[in-house]
C-alpha positions as CSV (number, residue, x, y, z in Angstrom):
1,X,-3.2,31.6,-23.7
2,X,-3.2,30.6,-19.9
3,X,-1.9,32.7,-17.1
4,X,0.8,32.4,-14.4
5,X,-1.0,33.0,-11.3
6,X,0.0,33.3,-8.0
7,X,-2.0,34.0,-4.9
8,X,-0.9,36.7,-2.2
9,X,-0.2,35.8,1.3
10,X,-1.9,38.2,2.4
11,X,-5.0,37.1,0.4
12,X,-4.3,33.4,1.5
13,X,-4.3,34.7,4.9
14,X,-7.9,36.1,4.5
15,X,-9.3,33.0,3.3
16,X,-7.9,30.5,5.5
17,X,-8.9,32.6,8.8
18,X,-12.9,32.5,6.6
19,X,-12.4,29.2,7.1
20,X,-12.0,29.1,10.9
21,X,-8.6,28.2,11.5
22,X,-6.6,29.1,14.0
23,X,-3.8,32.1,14.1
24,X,-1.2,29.0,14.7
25,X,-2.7,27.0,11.9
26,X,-2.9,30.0,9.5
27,X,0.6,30.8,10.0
28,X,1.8,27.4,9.7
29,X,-0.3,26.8,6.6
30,X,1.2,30.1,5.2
31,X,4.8,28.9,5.6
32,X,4.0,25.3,4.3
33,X,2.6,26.6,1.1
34,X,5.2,29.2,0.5
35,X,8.0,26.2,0.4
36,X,5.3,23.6,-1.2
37,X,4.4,25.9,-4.0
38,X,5.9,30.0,-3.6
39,X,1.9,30.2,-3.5
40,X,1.4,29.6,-7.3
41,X,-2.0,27.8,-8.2
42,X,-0.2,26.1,-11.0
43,X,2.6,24.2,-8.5
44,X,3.1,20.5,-10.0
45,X,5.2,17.9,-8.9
46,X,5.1,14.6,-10.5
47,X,7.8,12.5,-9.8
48,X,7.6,8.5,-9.6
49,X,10.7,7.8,-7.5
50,X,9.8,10.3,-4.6
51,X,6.3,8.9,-4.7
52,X,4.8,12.6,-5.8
53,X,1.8,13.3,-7.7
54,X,1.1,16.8,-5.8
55,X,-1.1,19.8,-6.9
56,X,-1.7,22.9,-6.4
57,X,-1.4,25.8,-3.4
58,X,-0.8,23.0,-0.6
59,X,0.5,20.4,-2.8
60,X,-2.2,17.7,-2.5
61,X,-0.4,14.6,-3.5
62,X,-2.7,12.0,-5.4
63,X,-0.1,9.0,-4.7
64,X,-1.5,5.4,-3.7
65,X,0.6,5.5,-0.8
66,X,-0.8,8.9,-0.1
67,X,-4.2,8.1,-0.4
68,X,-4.6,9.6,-4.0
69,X,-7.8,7.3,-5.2
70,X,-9.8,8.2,-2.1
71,X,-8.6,11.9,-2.3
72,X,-10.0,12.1,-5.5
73,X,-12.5,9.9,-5.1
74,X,-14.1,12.6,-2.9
75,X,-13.2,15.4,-5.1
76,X,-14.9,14.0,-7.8
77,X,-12.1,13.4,-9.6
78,X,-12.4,10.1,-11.8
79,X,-10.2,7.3,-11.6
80,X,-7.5,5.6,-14.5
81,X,-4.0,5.9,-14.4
82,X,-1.7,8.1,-13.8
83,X,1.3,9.9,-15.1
84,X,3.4,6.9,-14.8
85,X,0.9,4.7,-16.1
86,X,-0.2,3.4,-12.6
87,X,-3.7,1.8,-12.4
88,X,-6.9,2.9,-10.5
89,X,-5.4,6.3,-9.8
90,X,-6.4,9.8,-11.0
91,X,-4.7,10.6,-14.5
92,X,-2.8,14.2,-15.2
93,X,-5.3,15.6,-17.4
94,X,-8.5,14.9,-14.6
95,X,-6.2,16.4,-12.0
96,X,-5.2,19.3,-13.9
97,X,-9.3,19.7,-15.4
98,X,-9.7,20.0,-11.1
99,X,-6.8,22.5,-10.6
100,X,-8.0,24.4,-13.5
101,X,-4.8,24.0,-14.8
102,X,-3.1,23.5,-18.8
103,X,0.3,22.3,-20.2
104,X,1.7,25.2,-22.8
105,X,5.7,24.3,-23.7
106,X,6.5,22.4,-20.4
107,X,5.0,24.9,-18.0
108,X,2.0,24.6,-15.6
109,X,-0.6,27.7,-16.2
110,X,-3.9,28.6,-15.0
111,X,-6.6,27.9,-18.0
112,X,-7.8,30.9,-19.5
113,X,-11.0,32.7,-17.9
114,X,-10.3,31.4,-14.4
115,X,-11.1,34.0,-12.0
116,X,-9.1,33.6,-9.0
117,X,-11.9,32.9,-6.6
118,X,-12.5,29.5,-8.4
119,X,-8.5,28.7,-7.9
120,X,-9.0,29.4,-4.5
121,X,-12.3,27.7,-3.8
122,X,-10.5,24.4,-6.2
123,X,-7.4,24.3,-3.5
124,X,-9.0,24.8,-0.3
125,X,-11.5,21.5,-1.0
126,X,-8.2,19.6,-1.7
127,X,-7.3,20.8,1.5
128,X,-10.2,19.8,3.4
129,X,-10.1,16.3,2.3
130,X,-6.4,15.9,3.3
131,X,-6.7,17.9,6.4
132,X,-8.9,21.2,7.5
133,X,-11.9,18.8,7.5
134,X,-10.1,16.1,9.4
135,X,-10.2,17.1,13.5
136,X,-7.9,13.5,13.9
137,X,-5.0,15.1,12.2
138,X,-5.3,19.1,13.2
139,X,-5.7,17.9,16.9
140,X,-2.6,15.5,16.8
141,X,0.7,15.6,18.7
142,X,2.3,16.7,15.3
143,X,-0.8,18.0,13.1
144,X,1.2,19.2,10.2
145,X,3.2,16.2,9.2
146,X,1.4,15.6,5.8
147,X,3.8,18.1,4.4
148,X,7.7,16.9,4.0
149,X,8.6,20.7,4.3
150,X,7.2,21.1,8.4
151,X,9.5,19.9,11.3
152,X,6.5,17.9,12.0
153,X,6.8,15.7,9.3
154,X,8.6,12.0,9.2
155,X,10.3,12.8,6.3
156,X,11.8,16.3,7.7
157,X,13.0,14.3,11.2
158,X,14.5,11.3,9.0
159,X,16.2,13.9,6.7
160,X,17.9,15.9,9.9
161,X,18.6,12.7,11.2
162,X,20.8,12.1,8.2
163,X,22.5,14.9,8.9
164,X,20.3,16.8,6.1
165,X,20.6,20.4,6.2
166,X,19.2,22.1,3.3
167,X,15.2,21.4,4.1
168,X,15.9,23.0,7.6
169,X,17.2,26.0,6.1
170,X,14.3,26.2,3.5
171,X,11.8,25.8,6.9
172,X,13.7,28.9,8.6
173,X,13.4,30.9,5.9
174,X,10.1,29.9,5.4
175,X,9.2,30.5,9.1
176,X,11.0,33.6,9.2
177,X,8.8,35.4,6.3
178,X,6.1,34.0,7.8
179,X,6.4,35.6,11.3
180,X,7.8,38.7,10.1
181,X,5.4,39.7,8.0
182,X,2.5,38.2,9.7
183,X,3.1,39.7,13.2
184,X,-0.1,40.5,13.6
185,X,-1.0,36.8,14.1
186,X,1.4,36.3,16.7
187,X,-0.6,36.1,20.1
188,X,0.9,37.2,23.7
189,X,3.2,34.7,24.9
190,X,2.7,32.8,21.7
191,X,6.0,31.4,20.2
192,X,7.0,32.1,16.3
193,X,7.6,29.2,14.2
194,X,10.2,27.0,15.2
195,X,13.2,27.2,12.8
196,X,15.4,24.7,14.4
197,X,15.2,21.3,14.6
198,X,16.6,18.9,17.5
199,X,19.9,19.2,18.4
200,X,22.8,17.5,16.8
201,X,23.3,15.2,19.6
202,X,19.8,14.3,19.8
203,X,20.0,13.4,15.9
204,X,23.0,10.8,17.3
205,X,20.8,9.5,20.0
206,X,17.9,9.2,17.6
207,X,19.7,7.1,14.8
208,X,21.5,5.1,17.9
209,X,18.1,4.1,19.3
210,X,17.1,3.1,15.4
211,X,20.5,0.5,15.7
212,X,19.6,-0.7,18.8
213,X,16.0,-2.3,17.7
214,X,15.7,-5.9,19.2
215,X,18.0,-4.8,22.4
216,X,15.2,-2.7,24.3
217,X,18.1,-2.4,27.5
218,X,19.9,0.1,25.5
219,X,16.7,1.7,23.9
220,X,15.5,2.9,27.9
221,X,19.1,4.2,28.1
222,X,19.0,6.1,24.9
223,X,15.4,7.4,25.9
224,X,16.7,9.0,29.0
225,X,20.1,10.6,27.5
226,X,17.3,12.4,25.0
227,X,15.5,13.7,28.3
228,X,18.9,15.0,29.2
229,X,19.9,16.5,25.8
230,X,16.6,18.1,25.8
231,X,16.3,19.6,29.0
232,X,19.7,21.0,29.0
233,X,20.5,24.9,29.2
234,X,21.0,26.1,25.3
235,X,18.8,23.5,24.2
236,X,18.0,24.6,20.6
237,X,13.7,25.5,21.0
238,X,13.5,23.1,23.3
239,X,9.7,21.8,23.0
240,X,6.4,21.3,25.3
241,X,4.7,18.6,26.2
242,X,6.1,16.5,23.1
243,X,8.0,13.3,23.1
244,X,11.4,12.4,20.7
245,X,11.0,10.6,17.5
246,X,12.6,7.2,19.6
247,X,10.1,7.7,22.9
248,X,7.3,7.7,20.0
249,X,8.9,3.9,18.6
250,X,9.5,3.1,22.2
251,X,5.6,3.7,23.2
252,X,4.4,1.7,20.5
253,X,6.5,-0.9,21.1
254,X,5.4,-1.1,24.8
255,X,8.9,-0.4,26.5
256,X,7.4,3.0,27.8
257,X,4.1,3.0,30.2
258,X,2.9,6.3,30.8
259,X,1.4,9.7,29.0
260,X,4.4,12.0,27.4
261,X,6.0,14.4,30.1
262,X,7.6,17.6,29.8
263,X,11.0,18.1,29.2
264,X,13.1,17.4,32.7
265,X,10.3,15.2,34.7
266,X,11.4,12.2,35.9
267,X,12.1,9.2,34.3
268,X,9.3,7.4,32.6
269,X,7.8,4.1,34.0
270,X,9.5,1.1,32.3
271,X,6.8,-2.2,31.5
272,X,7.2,-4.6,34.0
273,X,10.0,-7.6,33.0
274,X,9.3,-11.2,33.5
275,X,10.6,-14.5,32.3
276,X,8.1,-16.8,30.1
277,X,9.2,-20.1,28.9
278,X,8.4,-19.8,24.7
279,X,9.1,-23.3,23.8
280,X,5.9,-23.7,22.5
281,X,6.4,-21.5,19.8
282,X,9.3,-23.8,18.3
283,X,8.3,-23.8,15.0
284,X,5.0,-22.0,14.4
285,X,4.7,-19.3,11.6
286,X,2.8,-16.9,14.2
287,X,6.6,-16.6,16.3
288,X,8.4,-14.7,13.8
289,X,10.5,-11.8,14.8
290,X,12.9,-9.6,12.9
291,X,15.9,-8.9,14.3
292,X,19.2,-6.9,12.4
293,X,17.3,-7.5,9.4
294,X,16.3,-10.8,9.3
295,X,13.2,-12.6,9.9
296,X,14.1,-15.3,12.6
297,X,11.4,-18.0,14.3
298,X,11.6,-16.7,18.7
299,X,13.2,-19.6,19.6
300,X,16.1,-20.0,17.2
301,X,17.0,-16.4,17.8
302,X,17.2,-16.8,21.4
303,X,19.2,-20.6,21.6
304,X,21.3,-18.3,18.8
305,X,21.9,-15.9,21.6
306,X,22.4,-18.4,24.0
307,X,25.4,-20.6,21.5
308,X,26.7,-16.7,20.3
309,X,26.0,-18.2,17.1
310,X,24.7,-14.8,16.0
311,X,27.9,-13.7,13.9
312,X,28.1,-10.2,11.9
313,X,24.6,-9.5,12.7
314,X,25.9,-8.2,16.2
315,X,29.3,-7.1,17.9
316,X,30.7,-8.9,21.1
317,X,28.8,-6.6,23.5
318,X,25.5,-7.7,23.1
319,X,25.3,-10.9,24.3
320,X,24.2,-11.5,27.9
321,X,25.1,-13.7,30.8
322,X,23.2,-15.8,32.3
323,X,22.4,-14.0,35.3
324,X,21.6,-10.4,33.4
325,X,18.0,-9.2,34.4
326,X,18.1,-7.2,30.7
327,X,18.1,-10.9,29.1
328,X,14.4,-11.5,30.4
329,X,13.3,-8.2,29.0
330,X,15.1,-8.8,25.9
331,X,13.1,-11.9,25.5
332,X,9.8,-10.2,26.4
333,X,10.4,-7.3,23.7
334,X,10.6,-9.9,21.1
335,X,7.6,-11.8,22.5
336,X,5.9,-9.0,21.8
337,X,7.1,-8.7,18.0
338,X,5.3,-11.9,17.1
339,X,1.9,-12.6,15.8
340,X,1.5,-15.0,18.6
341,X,1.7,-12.1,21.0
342,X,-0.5,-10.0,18.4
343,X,-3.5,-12.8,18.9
344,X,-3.3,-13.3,22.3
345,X,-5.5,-11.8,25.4
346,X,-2.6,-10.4,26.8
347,X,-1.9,-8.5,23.7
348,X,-4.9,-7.6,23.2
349,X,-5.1,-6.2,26.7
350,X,-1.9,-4.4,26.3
351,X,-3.5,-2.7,22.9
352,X,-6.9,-1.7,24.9
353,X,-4.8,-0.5,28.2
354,X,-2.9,1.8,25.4
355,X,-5.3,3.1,23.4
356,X,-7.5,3.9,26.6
357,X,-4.5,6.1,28.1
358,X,-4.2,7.8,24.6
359,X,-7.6,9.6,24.2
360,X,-11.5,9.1,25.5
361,X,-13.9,7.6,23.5
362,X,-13.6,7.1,20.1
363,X,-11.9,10.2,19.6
364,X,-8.5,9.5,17.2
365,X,-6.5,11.7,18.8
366,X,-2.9,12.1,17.6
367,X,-1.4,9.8,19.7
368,X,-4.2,7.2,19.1
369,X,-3.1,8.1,15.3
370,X,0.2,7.1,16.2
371,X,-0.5,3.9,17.3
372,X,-2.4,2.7,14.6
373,X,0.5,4.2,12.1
374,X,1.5,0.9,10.4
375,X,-1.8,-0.6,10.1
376,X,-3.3,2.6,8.2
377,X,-0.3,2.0,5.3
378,X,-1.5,-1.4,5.7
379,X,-5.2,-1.2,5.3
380,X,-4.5,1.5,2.8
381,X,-2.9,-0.4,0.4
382,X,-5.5,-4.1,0.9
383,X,-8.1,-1.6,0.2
384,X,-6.5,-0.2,-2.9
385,X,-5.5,-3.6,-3.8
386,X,-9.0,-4.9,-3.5
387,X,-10.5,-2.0,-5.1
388,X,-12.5,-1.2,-2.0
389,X,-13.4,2.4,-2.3
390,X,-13.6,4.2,1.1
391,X,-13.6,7.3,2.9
392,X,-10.9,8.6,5.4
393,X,-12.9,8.0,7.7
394,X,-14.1,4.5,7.7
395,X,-10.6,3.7,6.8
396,X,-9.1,4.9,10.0
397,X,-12.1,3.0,11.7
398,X,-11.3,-0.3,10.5
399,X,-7.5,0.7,11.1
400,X,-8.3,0.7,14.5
401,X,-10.3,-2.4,14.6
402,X,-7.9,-4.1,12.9
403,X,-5.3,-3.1,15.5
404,X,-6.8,-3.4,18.7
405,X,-7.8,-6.9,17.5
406,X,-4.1,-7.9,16.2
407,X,-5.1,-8.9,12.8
408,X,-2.4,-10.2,10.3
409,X,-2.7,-8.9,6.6
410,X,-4.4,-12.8,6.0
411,X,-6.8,-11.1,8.8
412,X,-8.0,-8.7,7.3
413,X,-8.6,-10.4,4.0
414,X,-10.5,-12.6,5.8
415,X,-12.6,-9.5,7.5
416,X,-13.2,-8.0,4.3
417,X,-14.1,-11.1,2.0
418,X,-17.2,-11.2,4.9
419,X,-18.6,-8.0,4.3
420,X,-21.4,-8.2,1.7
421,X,-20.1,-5.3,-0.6
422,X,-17.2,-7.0,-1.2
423,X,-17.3,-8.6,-4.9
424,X,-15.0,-11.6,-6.4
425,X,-17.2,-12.5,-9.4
426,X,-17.7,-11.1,-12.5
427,X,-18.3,-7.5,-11.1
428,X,-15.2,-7.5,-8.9
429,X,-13.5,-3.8,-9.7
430,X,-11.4,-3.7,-12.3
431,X,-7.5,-3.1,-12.1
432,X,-7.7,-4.7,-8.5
433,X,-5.8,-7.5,-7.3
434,X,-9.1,-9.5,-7.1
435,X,-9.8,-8.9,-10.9
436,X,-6.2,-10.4,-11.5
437,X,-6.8,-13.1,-9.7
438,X,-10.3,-13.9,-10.9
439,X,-8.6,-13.3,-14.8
440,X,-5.5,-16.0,-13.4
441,X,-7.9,-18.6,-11.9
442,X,-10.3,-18.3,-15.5
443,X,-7.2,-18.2,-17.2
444,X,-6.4,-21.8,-15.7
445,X,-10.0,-23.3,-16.4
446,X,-9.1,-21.8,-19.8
447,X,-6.4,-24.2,-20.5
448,X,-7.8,-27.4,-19.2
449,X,-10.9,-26.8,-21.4
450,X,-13.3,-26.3,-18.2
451,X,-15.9,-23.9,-18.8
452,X,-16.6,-23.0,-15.2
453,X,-19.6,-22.2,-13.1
454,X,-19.3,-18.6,-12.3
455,X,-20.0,-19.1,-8.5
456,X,-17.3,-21.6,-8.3
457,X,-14.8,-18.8,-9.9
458,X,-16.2,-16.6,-7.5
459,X,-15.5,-19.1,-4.6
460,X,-12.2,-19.8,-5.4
461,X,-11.4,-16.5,-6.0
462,X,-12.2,-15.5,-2.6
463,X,-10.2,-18.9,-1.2
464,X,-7.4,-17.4,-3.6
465,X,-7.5,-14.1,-1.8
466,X,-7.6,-14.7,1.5
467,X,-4.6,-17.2,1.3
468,X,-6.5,-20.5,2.0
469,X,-5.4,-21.7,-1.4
470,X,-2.5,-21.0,-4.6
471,X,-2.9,-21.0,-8.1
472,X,-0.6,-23.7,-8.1
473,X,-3.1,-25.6,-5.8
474,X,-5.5,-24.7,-8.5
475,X,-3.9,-26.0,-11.6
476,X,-3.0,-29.1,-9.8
477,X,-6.4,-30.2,-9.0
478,X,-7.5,-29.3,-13.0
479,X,-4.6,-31.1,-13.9
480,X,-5.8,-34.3,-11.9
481,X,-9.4,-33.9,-13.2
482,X,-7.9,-34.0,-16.8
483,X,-5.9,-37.3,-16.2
484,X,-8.8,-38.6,-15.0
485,X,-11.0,-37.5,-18.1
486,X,-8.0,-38.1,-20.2
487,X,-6.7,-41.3,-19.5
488,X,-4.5,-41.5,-22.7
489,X,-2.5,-38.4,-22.1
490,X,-2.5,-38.7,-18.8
491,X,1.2,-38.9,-18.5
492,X,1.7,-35.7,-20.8
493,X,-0.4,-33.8,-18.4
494,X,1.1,-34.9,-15.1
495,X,4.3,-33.7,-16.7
496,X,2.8,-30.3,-16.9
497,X,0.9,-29.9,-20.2
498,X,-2.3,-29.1,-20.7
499,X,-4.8,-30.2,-22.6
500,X,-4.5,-26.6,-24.6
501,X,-1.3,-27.1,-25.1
502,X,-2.0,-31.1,-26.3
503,X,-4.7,-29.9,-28.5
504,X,-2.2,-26.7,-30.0
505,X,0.0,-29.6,-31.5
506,X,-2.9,-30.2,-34.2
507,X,-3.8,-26.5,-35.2
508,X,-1.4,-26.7,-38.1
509,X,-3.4,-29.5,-39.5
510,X,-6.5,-27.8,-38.7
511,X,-5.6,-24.6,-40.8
512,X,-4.3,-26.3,-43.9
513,X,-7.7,-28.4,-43.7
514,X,-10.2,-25.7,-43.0
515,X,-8.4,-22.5,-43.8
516,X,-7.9,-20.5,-40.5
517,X,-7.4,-21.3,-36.9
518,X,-8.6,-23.8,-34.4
519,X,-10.4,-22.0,-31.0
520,X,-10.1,-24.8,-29.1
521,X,-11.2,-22.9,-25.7
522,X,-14.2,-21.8,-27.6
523,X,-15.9,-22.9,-30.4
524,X,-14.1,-26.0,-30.8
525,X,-13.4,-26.8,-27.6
526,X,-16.4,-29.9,-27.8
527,X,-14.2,-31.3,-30.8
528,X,-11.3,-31.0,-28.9
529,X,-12.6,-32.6,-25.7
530,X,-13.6,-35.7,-28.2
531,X,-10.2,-35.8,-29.3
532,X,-8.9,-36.2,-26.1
533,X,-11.6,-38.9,-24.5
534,X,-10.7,-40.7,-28.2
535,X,-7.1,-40.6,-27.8
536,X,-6.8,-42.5,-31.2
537,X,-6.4,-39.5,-32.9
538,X,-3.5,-39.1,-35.6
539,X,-2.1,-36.3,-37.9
540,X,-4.1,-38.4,-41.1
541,X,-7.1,-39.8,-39.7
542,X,-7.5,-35.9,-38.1
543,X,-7.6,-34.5,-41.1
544,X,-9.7,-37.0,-42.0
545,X,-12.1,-36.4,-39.5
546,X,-12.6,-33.1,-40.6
547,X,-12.8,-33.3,-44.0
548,X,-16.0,-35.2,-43.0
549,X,-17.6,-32.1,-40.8
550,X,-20.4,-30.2,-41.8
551,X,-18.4,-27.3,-40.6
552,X,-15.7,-28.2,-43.6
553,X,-18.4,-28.0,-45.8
554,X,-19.1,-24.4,-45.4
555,X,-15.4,-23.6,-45.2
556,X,-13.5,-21.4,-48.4
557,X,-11.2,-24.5,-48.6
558,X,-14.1,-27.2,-49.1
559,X,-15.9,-24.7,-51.5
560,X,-12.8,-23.9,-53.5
561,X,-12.1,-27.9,-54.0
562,X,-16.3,-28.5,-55.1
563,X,-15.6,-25.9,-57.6
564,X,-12.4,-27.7,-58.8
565,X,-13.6,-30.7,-58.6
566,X,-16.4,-29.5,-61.2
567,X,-14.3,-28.3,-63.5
568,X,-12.5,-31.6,-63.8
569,X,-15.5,-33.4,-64.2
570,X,-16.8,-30.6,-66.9
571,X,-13.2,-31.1,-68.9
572,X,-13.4,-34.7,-68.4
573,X,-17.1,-35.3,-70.1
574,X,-15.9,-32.5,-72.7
575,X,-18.8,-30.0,-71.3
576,X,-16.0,-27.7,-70.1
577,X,-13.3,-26.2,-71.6
């Protein structure tokens, strides 16, 4: 009644070197799946608030934010909801039919008559979709950062920047199993794992450059004390041809021009600065910046600068003078924050220029993977929104695309309501954003009694979607149709009624009459439509009305009064009794 299986490293070993990976990869793989799982097949983590829905050896996590409806999309895996009652996601009894996995009194076990081959051959597929079969991640700058447990993981670096200690002693020992019992994978001259982190001071220079975004002066300082801290003698496993966490922000930003260096070359080439006059951008929506944590437009930050009108968001220190040559850089760094900047050539040169230094061809390479970070998460989560099903692959694709050309989230609505698989009638995916929308904007014909084209839904749906119009925009032009058509309450619906709700005021006449409800958005929405043109209509005369319908006529109501009616007669001529 289901089994408790775990794999041995050694046998885990075997199988990942069958699949060609390297003696590096192997051992990293080993140590990551010793702290993701202690190498049992039946490892779950579900977990809404961390944002975990992970399975299995190497903890596969089937998240949105992770990727989980493509991941299982290509694992065959079918899509509903998940543990936590999330839509268009994979739920806990597909995943665990995948894993070969069964619930039995809280615990996670191995279903009965699994050989351990099929475990095996069930995990490593789960690992080829999230990494083994994906060159742009195993050839990065930092190719293990899937997992939270590796040093080269965001989540690991934020945690030690905290001042976390506990995951960097799990990683050591970890590590330290790994390349003690797997010596035998360790090259000549190759290094074991790394079971140190950075350095405590480089944690403070780190979280200092994070405090310092919006004055990029003080960023280029902080870069070079890193340099410093790293290249010092006692360095804790000081590392090669790698760059800090801030020289990463400060590339992508643009404040740093040239390929990463090794540890103790000289300093890095700093952007040209200039002066531009931005008054122009007074006002437009594209010049937004974010600065301290608030969104300000470019030029009401910098006159706030000017006045020192910026209060608690910054100490005394940061203002400049009127002659400082950081000012004009200053100003240029948040230039280049805008979607102004984003749109332009020059932007779009300095996005080319970059991702031509950062690989050849159309290879992703890590740093190109780096780069196009944000607009991944981005893309990732208008895609799921959408209900656009796509591969890794043609999602990193249009990632790029989407970067190099500078497009805004209304952008890319606007790129993918083109394409011709792209769906916002009746066969739009279900548990998307567009199906919402499409049920809101029927919802809204609904209630002004407009039974719509479907090609007009579709249109407005799309208009809906790619931000051109509101729902609000929507019901307001219904709501002017229907004082049109409705002359005589006209002044109920410009006061926000609609002609559902006018029509709901008679349904209790319309059930004592005929017995049951109204459906005045379906079959009686003719009648109801005359009732409003009319506008004559009264509680009596309604009732009236449909006393005289041959619909009353068939109703249990009508029937019930013939038959009484009958009687009276019968008793009346003495035929009855």
């Amino acid at each position: 009644m289901g089994q408790r299986l775990s794999i041995s490293p050694e046998t885990l070993r075997d199988v990942l070197a069958a699949e060609g990976l390297t003696n590096e990869e192997i051992r990293n793989l080993l140590a990551i799946s010793r702290g993701e799982s202690g190498y049992f097949f039946g490892a779950v983590n579900q977990k809404a608030s961390s944002g975990d829905d992970s399975w299995g050896l190497f903890q596969i996590n089937f998240r949105k934010a992770a990727g989980g409806k493509s991941r299982a999309n290509q694992l065959g895996i079918p899509i509903s909801r998940a543990f936590d009652g999330e839509k268009d996601l994979p739920s806990t009894k597909d995943l665990a039919d995948y894993f070969l996995l069964e619930k039995r009194d809280g615990e996670w076990l191995v279903q009965d008559g699994v050989t351990e081959k099929e475990l095996i051959k069930r995990n490593l597929d789960a690992l080829a979709i999230m990494w083994t079969d994906l060159p742009n991640v195993r050839n990065s700058d930092r190719p293990f950062k899937p997992w939270s447990v590796h040093p080269d993981s965001k989540a690991y670096r934020d945690a030690s920047k905290k001042g976390a200690t506990a995951h960097e002693r799990k990683w050591e020992e970890d590590s330290t199993f790994v390349n003690e019992r797997f010596s035998d994978l360790l090259g000549e001259g190759e290094a074991t794992l790394s079971s140190t982190g950075p350095s405590e001071r480089e944690i403070q220079l780190e979280n200092e450059f994070d405090a310092n975004k919006g004055n990029p002066f003080r960023q280029r300082q902080i870069i070079n004390e890193i340099l410093i801290e790293r290249n010092r003698e006692g360095y804790p496993n000081p590392p090669v041809d790698s760059v800090s966490a801030a020289e990463e922000t400060a590339i992508e930003q643009g404040l740093l021009d040239d390929e990463p260096k090794n540890i103790g070359d000289p300093q890095r080439v700093i952007n040209p600065e200039y002066t531009q006059d931005y008054e122009f951008l007074r006002g437009n929506p594209d010049a937004e910046v974010e600065f301290a944590g608030q969104t300000f437009n470019i030029i009401d930050l910098i006159e706030a600068e000017r006045d020192r009108e910026l209060g608690d968001l910054v100490d005394a220190s940061f203002y400049f003078d009127p002659s400082d040559p950081r000012y004009d850089a200053w100003v240029q760094g948040l230039y280049e924050q805008t979607q102004h900047y984003a749109k332009s050539a020059q932007g779009r040169a300095d996005r080319e220029n970059n991702w031509f230094k950062s690989g050849e061809g159309d290879e992703l390479t890590g740093r190109r993977l780096d780069l196009i970070e944000d607009t991944i998460t981005r893309v990732e989560q208008l895609f799921d929104d959408a209900g656009i099903v796509a591969t890794e692959t043609e999602i990193l694709e249009f990632a790029r695309d989407a970067w190099l050309a500078g497009w805004s989230d209304d952008a890319i609505r606007d790129e993918l309501s083109d394409r011709e698989d792209m769906e916002f009638g009746a066969d739009v995916a279900l548990a998307s954003e567009i199906n919402a929308n499409r049920q809101d904007i029927q919802s809204k014909y609904r209630q002004y009694l407009v039974d719509p084209d479907p090609d007009v839904i579709s249109e407005q749906n799309r208009r809906l979607w790619r931000g051109e119009t509101t729902l609000e925009n929507i019901e307001a032009g219904l709501a002017s149709q229907s004082a049109d058509l409705y002359p005589a309450f006209a002044d109920r619906i410009e006061a926000g009624r609609t002609p559902l709700d006018i029509l709901g005021s008679y349904s209790s006449i319309f059930r004592a009459v005929m017995g049951y409800s109204p459906e005045w958005d379906g079959a009686h929405m003719s009648m109801g439509v005359d009732m409003l043109k009319d506008g004559n209509i009264t509680g009596a005369n309604f009732a009236t009305f449909l006393r005289s319908t041959d619909e009353y006529d068939m109703t249990p109501n009508a029937i019930n009064n013939a038959y009484r009616l009958i009687g009276t007669i019968g008793e009346t001529m003495g035929v009855m009794p």
